[in-house]
ZADO-1210 file (C-alpha; in nm, 4 decimals, padded with zeros to 6 digits):
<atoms>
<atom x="00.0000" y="00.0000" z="00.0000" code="UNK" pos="1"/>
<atom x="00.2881" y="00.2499" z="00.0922" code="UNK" pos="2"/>
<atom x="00.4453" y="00.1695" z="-00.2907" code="UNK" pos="3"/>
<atom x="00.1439" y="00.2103" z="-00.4046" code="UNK" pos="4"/>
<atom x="00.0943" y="00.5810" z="-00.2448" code="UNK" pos="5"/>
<atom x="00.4556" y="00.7101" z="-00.3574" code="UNK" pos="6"/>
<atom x="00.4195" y="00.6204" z="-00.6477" code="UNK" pos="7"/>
<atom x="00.1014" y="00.8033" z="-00.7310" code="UNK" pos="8"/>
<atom x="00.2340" y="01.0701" z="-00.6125" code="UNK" pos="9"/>
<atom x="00.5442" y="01.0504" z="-00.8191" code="UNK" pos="10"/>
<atom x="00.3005" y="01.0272" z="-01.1029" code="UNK" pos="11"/>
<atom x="00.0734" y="01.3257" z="-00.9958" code="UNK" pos="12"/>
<atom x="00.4151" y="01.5391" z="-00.9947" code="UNK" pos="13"/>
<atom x="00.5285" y="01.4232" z="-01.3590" code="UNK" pos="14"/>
<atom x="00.1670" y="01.5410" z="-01.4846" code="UNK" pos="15"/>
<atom x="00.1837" y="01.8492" z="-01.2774" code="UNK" pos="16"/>
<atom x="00.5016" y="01.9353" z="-01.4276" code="UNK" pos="17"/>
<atom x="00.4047" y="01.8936" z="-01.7720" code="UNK" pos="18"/>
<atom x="00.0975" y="02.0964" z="-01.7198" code="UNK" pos="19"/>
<atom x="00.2602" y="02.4085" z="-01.5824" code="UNK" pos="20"/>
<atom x="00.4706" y="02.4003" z="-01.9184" code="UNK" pos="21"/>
<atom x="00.1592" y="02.5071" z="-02.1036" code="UNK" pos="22"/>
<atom x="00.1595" y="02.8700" z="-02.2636" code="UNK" pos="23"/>
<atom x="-00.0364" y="03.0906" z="-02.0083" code="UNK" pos="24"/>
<atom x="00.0635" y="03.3718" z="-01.7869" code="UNK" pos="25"/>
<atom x="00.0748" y="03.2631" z="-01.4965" code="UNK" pos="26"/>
<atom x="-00.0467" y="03.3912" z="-01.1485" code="UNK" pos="27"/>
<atom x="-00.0630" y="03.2700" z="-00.7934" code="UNK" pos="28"/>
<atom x="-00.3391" y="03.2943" z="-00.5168" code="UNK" pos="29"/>
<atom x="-00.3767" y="03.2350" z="-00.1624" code="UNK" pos="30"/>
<atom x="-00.6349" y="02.8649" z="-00.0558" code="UNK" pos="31"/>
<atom x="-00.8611" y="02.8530" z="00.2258" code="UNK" pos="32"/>
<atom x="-01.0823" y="02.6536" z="00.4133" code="UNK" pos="33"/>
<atom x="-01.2392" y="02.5643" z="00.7420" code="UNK" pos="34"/>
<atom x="-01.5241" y="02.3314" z="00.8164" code="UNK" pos="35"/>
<atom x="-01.7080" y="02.2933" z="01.1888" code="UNK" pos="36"/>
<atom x="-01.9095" y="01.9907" z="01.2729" code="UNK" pos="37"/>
<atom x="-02.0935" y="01.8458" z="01.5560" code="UNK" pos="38"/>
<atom x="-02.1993" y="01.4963" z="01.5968" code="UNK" pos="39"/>
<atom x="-02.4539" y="01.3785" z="01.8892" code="UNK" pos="40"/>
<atom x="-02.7110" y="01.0688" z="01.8922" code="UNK" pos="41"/>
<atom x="-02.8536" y="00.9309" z="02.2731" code="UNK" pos="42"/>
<atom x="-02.5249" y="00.8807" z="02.4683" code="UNK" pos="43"/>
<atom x="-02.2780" y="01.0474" z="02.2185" code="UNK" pos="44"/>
<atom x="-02.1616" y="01.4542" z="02.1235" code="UNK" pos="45"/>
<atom x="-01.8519" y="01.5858" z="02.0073" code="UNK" pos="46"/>
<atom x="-01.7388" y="01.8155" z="01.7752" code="UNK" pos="47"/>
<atom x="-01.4273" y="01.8464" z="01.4830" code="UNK" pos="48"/>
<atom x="-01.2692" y="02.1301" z="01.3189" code="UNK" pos="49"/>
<atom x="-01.0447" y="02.0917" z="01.0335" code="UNK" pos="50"/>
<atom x="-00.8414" y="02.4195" z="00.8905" code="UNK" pos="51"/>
<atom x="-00.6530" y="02.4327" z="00.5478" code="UNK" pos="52"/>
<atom x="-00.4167" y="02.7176" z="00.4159" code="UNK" pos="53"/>
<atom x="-00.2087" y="02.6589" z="00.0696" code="UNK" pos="54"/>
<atom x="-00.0653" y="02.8364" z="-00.2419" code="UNK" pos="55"/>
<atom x="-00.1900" y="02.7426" z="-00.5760" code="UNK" pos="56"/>
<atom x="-00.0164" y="02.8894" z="-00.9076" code="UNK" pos="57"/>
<atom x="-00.2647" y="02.9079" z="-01.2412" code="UNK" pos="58"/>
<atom x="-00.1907" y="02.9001" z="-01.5497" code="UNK" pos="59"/>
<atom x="-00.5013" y="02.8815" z="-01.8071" code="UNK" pos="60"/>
<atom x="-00.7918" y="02.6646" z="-01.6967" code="UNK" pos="61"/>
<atom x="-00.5011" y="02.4769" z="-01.4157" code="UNK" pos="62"/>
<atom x="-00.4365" y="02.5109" z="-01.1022" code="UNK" pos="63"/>
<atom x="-00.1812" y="02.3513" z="-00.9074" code="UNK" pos="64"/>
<atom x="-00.0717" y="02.4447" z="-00.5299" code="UNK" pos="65"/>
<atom x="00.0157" y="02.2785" z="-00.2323" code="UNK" pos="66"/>
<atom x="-00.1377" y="02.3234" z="00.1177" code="UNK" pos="67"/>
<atom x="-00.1364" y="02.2371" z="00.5273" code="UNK" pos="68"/>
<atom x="-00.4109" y="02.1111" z="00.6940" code="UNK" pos="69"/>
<atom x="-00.4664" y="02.0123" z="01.0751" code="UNK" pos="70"/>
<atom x="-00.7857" y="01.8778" z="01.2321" code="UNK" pos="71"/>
<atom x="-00.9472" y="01.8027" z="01.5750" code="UNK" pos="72"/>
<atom x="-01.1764" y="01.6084" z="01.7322" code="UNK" pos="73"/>
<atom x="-01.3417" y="01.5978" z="02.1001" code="UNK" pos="74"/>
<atom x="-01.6399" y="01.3668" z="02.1951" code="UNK" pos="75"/>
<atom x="-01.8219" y="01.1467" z="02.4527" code="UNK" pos="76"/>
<atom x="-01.9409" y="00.8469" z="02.2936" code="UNK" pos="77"/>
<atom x="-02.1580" y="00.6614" z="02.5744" code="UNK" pos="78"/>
<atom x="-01.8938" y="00.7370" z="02.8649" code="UNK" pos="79"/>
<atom x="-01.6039" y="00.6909" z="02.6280" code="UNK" pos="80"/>
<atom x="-01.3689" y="00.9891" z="02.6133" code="UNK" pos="81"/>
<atom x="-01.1992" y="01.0643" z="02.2325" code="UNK" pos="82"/>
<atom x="-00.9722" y="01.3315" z="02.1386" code="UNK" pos="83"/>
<atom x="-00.7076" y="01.3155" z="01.8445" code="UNK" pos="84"/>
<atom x="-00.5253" y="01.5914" z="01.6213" code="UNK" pos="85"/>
<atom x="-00.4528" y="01.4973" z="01.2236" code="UNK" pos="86"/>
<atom x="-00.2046" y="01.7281" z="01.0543" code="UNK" pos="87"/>
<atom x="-00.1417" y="01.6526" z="00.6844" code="UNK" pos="88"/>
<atom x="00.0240" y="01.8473" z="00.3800" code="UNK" pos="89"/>
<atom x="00.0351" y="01.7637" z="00.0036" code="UNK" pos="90"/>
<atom x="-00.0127" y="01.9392" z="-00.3059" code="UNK" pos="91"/>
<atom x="-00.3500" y="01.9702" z="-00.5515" code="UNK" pos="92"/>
<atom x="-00.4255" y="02.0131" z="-00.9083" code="UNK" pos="93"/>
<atom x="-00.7674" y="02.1688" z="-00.9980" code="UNK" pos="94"/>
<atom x="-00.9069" y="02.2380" z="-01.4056" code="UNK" pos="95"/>
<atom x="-01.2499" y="02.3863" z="-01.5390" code="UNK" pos="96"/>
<atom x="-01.3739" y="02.4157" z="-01.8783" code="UNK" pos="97"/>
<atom x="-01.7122" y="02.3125" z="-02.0972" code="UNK" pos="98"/>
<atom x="-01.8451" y="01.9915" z="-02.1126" code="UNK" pos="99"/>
<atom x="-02.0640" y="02.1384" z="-02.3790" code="UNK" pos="100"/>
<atom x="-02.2959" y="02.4578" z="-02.4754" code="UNK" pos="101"/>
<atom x="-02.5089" y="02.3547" z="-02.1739" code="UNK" pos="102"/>
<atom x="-02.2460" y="02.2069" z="-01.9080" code="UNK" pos="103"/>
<atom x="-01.9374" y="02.3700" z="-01.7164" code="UNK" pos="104"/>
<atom x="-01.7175" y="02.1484" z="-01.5220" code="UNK" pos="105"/>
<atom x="-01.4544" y="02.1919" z="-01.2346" code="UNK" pos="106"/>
<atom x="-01.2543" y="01.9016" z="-01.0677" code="UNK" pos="107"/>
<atom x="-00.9281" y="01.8780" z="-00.7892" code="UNK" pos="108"/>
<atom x="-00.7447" y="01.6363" z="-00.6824" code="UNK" pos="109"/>
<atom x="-00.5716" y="01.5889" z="-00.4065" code="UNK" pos="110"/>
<atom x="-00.3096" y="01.3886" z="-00.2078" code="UNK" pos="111"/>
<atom x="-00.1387" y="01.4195" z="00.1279" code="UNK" pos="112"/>
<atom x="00.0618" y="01.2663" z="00.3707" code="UNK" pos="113"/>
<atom x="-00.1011" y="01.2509" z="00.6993" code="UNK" pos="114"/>
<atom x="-00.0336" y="01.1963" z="01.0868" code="UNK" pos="115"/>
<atom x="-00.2346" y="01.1005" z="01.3229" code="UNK" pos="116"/>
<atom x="-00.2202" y="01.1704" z="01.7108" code="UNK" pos="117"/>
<atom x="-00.5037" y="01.0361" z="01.9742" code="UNK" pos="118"/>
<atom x="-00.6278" y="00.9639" z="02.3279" code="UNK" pos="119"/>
<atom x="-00.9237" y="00.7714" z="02.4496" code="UNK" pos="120"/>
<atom x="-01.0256" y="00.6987" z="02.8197" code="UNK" pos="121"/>
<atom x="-01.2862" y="00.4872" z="02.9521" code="UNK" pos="122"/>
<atom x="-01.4984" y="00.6873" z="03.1936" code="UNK" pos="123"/>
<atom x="-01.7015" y="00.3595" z="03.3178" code="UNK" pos="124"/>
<atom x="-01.5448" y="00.2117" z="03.6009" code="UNK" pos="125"/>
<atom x="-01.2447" y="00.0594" z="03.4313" code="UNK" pos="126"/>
<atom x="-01.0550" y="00.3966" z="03.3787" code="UNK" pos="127"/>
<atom x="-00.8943" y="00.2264" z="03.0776" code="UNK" pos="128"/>
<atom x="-00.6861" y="00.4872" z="02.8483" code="UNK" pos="129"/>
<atom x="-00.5584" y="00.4406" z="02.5300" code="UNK" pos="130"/>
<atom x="-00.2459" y="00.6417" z="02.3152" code="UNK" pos="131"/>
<atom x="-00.2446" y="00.5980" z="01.8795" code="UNK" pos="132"/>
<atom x="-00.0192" y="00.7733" z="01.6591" code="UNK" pos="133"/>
<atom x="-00.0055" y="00.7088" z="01.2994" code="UNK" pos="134"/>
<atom x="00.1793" y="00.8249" z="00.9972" code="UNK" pos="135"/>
<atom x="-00.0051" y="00.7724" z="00.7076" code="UNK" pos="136"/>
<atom x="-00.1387" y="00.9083" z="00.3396" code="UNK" pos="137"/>
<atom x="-00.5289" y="01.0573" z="00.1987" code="UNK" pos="138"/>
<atom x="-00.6433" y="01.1533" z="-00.1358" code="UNK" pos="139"/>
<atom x="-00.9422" y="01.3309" z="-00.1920" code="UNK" pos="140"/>
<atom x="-01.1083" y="01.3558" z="-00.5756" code="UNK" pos="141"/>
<atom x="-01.4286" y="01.5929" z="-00.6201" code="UNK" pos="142"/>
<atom x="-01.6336" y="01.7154" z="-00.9542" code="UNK" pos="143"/>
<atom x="-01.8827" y="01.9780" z="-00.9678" code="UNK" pos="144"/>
<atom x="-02.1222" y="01.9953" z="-01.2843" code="UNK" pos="145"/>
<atom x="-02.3344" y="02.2665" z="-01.3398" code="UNK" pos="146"/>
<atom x="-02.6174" y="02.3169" z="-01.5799" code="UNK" pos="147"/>
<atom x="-02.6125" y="02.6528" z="-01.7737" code="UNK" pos="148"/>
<atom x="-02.9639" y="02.6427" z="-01.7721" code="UNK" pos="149"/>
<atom x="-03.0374" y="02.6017" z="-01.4047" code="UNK" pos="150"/>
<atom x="-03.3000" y="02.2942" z="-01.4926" code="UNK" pos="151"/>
<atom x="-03.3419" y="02.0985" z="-01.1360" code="UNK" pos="152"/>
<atom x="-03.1610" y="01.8325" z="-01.0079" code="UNK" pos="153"/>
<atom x="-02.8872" y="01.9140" z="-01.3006" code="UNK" pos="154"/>
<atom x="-02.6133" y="02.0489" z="-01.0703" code="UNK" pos="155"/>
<atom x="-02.3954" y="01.8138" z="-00.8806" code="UNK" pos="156"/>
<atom x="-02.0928" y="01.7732" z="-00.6879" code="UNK" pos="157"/>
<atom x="-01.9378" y="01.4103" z="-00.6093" code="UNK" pos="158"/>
<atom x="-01.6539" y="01.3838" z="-00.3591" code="UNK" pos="159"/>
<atom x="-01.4442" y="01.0788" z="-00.3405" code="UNK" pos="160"/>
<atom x="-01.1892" y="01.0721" z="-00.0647" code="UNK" pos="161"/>
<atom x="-00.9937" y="00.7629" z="00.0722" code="UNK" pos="162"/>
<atom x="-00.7588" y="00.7533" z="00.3370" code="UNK" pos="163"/>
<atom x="-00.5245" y="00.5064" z="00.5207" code="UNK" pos="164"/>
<atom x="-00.1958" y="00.4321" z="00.7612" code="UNK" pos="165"/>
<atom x="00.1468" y="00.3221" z="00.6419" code="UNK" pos="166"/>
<atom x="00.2684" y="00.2711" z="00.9947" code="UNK" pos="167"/>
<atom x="00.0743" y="00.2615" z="01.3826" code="UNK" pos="168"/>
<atom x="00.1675" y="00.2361" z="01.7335" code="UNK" pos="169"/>
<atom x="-00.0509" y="00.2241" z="02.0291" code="UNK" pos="170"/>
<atom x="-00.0215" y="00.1504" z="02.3592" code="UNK" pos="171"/>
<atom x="-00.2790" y="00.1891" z="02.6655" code="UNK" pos="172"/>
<atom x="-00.3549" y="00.0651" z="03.0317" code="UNK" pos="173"/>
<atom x="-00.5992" y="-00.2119" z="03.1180" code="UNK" pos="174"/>
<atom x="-00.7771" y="-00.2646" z="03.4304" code="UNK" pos="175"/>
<atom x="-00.7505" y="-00.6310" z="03.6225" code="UNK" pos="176"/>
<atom x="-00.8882" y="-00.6614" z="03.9648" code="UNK" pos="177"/>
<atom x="-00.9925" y="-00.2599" z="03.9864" code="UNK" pos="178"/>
<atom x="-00.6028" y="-00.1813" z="03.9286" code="UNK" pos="179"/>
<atom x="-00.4848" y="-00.0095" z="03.6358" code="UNK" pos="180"/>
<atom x="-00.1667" y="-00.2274" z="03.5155" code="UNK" pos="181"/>
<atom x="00.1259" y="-00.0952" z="03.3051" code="UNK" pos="182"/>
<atom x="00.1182" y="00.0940" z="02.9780" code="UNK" pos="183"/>
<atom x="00.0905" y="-00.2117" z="02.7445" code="UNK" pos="184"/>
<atom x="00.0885" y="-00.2684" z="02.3293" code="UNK" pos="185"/>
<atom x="-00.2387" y="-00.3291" z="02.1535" code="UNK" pos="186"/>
<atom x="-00.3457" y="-00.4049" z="01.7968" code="UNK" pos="187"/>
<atom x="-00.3658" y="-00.0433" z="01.6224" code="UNK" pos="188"/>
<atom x="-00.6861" y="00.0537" z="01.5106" code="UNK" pos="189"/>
<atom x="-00.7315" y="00.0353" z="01.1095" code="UNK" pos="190"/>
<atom x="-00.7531" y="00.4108" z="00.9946" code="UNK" pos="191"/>
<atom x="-00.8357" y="00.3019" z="00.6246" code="UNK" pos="192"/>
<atom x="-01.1609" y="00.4380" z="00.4898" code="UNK" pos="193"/>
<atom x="-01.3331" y="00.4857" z="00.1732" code="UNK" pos="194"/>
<atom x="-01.5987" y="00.7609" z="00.1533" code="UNK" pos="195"/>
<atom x="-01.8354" y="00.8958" z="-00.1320" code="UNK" pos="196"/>
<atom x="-02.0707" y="01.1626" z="-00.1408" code="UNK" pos="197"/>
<atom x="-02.3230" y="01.2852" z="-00.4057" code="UNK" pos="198"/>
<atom x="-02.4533" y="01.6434" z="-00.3587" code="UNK" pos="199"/>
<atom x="-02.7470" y="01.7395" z="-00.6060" code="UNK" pos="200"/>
<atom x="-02.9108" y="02.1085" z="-00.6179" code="UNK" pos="201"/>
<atom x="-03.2527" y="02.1182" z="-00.6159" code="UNK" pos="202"/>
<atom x="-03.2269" y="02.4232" z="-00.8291" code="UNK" pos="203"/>
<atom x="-02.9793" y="02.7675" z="-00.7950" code="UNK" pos="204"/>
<atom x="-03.1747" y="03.0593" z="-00.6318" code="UNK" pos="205"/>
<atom x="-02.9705" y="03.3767" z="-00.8228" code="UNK" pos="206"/>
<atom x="-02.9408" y="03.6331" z="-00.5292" code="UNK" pos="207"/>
<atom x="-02.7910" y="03.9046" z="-00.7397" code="UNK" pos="208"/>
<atom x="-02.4433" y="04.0257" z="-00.5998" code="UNK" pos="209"/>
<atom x="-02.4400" y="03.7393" z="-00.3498" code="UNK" pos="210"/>
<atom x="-02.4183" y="03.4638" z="-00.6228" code="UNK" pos="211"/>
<atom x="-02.6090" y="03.1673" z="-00.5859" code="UNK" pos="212"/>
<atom x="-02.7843" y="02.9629" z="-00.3034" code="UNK" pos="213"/>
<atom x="-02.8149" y="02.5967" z="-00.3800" code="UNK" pos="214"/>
<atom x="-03.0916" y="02.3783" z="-00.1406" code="UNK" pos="215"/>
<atom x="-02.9049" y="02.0426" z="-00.1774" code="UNK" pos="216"/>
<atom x="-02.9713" y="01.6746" z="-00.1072" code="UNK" pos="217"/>
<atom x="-02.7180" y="01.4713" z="00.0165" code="UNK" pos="218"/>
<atom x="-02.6205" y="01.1098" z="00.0306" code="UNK" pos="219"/>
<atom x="-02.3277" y="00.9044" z="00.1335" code="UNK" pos="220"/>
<atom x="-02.1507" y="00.6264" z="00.1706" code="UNK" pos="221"/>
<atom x="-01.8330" y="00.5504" z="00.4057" code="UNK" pos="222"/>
<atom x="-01.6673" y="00.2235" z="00.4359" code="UNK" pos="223"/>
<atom x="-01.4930" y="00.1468" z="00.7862" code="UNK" pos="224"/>
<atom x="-01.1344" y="-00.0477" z="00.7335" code="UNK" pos="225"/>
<atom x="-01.1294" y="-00.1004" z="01.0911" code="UNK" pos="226"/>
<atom x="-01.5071" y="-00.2250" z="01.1424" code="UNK" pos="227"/>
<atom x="-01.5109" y="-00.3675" z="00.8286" code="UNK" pos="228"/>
<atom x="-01.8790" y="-00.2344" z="00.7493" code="UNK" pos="229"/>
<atom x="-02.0705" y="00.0180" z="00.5549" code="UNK" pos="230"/>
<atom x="-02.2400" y="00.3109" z="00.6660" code="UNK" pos="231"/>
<atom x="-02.4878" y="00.5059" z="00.4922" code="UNK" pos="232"/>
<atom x="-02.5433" y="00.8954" z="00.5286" code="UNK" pos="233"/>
<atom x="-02.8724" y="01.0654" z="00.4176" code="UNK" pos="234"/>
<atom x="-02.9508" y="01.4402" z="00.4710" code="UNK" pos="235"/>
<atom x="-02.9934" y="01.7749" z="00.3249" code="UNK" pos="236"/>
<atom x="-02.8280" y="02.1842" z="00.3635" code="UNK" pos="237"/>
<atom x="-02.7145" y="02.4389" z="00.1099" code="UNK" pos="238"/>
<atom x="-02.4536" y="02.6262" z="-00.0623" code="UNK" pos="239"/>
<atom x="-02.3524" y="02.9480" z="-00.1351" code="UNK" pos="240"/>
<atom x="-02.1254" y="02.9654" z="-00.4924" code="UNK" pos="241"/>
<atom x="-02.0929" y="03.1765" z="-00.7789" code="UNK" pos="242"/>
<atom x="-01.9129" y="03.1120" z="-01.1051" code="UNK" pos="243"/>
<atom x="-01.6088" y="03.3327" z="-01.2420" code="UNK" pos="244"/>
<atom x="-01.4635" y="03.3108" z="-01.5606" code="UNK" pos="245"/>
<atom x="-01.5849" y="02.9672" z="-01.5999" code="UNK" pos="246"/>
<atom x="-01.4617" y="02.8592" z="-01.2636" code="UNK" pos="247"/>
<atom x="-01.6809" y="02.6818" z="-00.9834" code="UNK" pos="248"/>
<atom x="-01.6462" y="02.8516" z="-00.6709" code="UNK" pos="249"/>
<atom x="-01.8217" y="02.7596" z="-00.3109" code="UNK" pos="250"/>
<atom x="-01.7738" y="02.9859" z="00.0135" code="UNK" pos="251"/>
<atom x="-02.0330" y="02.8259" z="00.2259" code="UNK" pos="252"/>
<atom x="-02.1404" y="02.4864" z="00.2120" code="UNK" pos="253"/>
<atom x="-02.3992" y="02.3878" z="00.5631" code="UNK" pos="254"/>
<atom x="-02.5126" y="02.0138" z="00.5985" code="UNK" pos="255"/>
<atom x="-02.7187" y="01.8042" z="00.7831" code="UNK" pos="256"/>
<atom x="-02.6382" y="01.4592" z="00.7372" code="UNK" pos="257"/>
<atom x="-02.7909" y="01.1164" z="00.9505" code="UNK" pos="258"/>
<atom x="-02.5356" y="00.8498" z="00.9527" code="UNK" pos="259"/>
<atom x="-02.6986" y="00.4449" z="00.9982" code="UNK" pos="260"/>
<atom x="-02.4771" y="00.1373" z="01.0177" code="UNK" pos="261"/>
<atom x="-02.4901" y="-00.1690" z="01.2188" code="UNK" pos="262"/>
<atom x="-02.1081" y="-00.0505" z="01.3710" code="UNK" pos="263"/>
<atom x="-02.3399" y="00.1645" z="01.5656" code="UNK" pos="264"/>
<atom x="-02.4299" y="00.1115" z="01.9126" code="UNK" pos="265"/>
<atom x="-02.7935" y="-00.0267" z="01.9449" code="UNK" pos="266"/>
<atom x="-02.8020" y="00.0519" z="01.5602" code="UNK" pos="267"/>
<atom x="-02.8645" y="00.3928" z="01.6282" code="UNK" pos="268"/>
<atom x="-02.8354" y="00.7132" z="01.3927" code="UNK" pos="269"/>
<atom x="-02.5841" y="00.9386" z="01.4483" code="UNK" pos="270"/>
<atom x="-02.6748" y="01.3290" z="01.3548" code="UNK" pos="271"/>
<atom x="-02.3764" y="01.5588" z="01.1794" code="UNK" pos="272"/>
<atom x="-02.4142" y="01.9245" z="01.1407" code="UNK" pos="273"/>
<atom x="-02.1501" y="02.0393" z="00.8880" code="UNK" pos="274"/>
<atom x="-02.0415" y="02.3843" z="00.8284" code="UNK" pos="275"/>
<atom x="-01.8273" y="02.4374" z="00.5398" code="UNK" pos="276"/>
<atom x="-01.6711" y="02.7979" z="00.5154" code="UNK" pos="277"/>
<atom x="-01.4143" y="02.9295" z="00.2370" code="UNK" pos="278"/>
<atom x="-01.2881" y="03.2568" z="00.3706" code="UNK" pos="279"/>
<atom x="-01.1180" y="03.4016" z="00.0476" code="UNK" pos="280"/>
<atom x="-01.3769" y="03.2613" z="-00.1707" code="UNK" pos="281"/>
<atom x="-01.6421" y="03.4525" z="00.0891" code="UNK" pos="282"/>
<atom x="-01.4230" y="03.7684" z="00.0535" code="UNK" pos="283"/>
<atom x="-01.4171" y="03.7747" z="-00.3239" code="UNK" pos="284"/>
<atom x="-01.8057" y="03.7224" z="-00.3533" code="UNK" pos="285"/>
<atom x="-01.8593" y="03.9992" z="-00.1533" code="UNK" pos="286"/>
<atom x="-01.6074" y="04.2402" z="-00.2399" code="UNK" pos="287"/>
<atom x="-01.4674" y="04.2050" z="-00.5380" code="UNK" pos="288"/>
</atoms>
C-alpha cells in the first residue's frame, strides 16, 4: 500500500510538471478553508474542526498548489472519552472548462501525507486509556457539474476521498482486579476508509451580488477499514457559490447529514451538522 501511495504521487508530480509548461501567464493565489461539525445521537456529542491554508499557481484553466491542513476532534461516545489531532500536507491540481454549450465542469485532486495523534479513556469504572499515533497518506477527488440552464436536479458535486496508515503504534492501560496495570501494546486501530458523497441542487436561487444559493440533497456512503462495514449517510443543507470566468467557486457549504450502520451502538443514527466555510472565496463574492 505504501508503494502504491509514492508512487502516485510521483506520477501526480510528472503530470503536474508537464501541465505548468503550457503557454499561459501565470499567477498565484492564496487557498482557504475551514469546516465545523458536531456529531450527537442518545449517549454520544462531540465536535471536529479541520483548517486548510495553501498556495496554488494558475496558469489557463489549471491550477496547481500545495497546502497544510490540521484537524481536531473531542467527543463522549456513551462514557467513552476521544480526542485526536490529524495534521497533513500535500499538493492539488484543480481544471475547469465546458463539457458542452449547456455544461461547465470543475474538478481537484488531491493527495497528502497525513499523521495522526489520539487519546481515548474509559470513563465507566475501568478507567482504561488508550495512546495511537499514525503516519499515514489521503487523497481526496471531487467534480462539480453545473447546468447553464439552471433545470433541477442538473447540478452536482461528487466527492471521493480515501484515506489510510502506512505505519501505527498504540499503547494503553488495562484494568484487572480494579487496578490499572502498566502501559501495554495493543493491535492499532485500522484508519483506512473509503468515503463517497453525491450532492445534487434542487435548483440555484440567483441572489444578485451574493451569487447563488443551492438547497441540496445529500447522500453518502463511508466504508470502515477497521469495522469492516458500511455506513450510509442521508440528509440535506445548502450552498452558497458563484461562477467566475468559468470557474466553480463555493464559500459556504452547511449540511445536515444522519449516519446508519450496524457498527453503531444499538443501531442507532448518528446526527452531523456540517459547516463548510471558504474565507477568500467569501471575501471575493462579496467584495470584489
Amino acid at each position: 500500500m505504501k508503494k502504491t501511495f509514492v508512487l502516485l504521487a510521483l506520477l501526480a508530480l510528472l503530470w503536474f510538471s508537464s501541465v505548468a509548461q503550457t503557454d499561459g501567464q501565470v499567477h498565484s493565489e492564496i487557498s482557504t478553508y475551514n469546516a465545523t461539525g458536531f456529531m450527537f445521537d442518545e449517549g454520544s456529542d462531540g465536535f471536529y474542526n479541520y483548517a486548510q491554508l495553501g498556495m496554488s499557481w494558475v496558469q489557463n484553466k489549471h491550477l496547481l498548489g500545495g497546502f497544510f491542513g490540521v484537524s481536531v476532534v473531542d467527543g463522549i461516545f456513551y462514557q467513552y472519552t476521544y480526542q485526536a489531532t490529524e495534521l497533513l500536507a500535500g499538493f492539488s491540481y484543480a481544471e475547469w472548462g465546458k463539457i458542452s454549450q449547456d455544461y461547465n465542469y470543475t474538478y481537484s485532486f488531491a493527495i497528502a501525507a497525513k499523521h495522526f495523534a489520539d487519546y481515548g479513556r474509559d470513563g465507566g469504572n475501568t478507567g482504561d486509556e488508550a495512546w495511537q499515533k499514525d503516519w499515514g497518506g489521503q487523497m481526496n477527488f471531487w467534480v462539480n457539474i453545473a447546468d447553464a440552464q439552471n433545470r433541477p436536479f442538473r447540478n452536482v458535486k461528487v466527492n471521493f476521498q480515501w484515506q489510510t496508515a502506512f505505519w501505527s503504534s498504540r499503547e494503553g492501560t488495562w484494568a484487572e482486579g480494579g487496578y490499572i496495570a502498566d502501559k501495554i501494546n495493543f493491535k492499532a486501530v485500522n484508519r483506512t476508509y473509503f468515503k463517497t458523497q453525491l450532492e445534487t441542487a434542487v435548483q440555484s436561487i440567483t441572489v444578485g451580488a451574493l451569487g447563488r444559493i443551492e438547497p441540496k440533497i445529500v447522500v453518502g456512503h463511508l466504508y470502515d477499514g477497521g469495522s469492516q462495514k458500511n455506513m450510509y449517510e442521508f440528509g440535506m443543507g445548502f450552498g452558497l457559490s458563484f461562477t467566475k470566468q468559468g470557474r466553480y467557486y463555493e464559500a459556504l457549504n452547511v449540511q445536515y447529514r444522519g449516519r446508519f450502520g450496524k457498527e453503531l451502538i444499538n443501531n442507532e443514527r448518528l446526527d452531523l451538522i456540517e459547516i463548510g466555510l471558504d474565507p477568500k472565496n467569501l471575501f471575493n463574492l462579496i467584495f470584489e
